[in-house]
C-alpha positions, 0 to 999 in steps of 0.5 A: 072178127076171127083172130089173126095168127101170122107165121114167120118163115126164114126159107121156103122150107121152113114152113107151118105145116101142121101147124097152119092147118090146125089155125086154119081148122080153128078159124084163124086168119092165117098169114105167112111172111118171110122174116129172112127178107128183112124188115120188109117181109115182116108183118106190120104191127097191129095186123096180128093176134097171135105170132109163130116164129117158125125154124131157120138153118141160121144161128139166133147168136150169128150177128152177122145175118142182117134179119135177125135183129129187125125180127128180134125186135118184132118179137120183143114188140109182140111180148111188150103188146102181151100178144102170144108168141110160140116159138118153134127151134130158131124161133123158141130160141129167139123168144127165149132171148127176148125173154131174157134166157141165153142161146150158146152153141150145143155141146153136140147137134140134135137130129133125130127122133127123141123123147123129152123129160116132160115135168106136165105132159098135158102141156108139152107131151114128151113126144117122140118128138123131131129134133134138128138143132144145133143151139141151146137155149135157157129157160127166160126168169119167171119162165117154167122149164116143161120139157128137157133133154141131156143136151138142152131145155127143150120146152118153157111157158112164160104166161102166153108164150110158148118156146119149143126146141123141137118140131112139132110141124113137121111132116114127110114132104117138110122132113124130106125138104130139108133133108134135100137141102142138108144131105151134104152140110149135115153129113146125113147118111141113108141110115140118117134118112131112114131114122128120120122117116121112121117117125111118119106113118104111110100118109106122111103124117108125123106126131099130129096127134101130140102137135095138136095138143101142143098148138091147142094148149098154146091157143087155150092160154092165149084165150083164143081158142075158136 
């Protein structure tokens, strides 16, 4: 029986991109839910062997988004059951919390297209890679920091478990969908945009090459690779 691997979306924006087209490739079982619906969009326990926790405009720490908490608990089940998590933004900072790190407010938002302090680029690539956050995570105990920036941690490994603050799903039609959706909250200028399309080739194709490598790297340690 082929792996099952269960994406979690927090809005019709934040989605698995390149990422669910290389679980496919891989001959996954592929399932998307929409953990911002609460505890009713969520998978149910023992229907999944590998969880993504994908991005969300949201706060980890803003106790006032009532499925935050339900989704905190599916992930702390998930690491207790020894079942990978990776976690991409919103959710690499989820996992980090669950694993015992701290999410605080940035000293200043990332956005953009940026390089990281990779300490083993065969595990996290130091990119470029695209930001768009406004948290800060830390690295859980017993967790390995692989990647940083001036501002935040940007990658750990916890023996299966992955936490990435950048976006390695990203593709055009993905980046102009939230760039649709932050044009006004988030200030973007046209120079904003035009740095932001920057980082993909004429077929919209972003770092697929480097995200490939992430998500694989991922698989592998989870011992699941097809």
């Amino acid at each position: 029986m082929s792996q099952r691997i269960a994406f979690l979306q927090h809005s019709a924006t934040d989605v698995p991109g390149v990422l669910g087209a290389f679980a496919f490739g891989h001959g996954l079982e592929v399932s998307a839910h929409r953990a911002d619906h609460g505890a009713t969009g969520l998978p149910d326990d023992g229907t999944f062997d590998l969880l993504v926790v994908m991005g969300s405009v949201e706060s980890v720490t803003d106790t006032g988004v009532p499925w935050i908490e339900p989704e905190r608990r599916l992930v702390a089940r998930a690491v207790d059951d020894c079942i990978p998590v990776l976690g991409v933004c919103f959710g690499g900072q989820l996992l980090a919390e669950v694993l015992g790190g701290t999410v605080v407010r940035a000293s200043r938002p990332e956005i953009g297209w940026r390089l990281v302090d990779t300490t083993d680029a065969s595990r996290v690539p130091g990119g470029p890679w695209l930001d768009w956050h406004q948290d800060a995570f830390t690295c859980p105990p017993g967790a390995e920091p692989l990647a940083t920036t001036d501002v935040s941690l940007h990658a750990f490994v916890a023996g299966p478990h992955t936490g990435v603050q950048f976006h390695p799903e990203v593709t055009l039609a993905v980046v102009d969908s939230w760039i649709g959706d932050a044009r006004e909250d988030a200030g973007l200028t046209e120079a904003d945009v035009e740095a932001l399309h920057a980082g993909f080739d004429a077929r919209g194709r972003g770092p697929d090459t480097l995200s490939r490598a992430l998500f694989e790297g991922w698989i592998d340690r989870a011992g699941t690779r097809g």
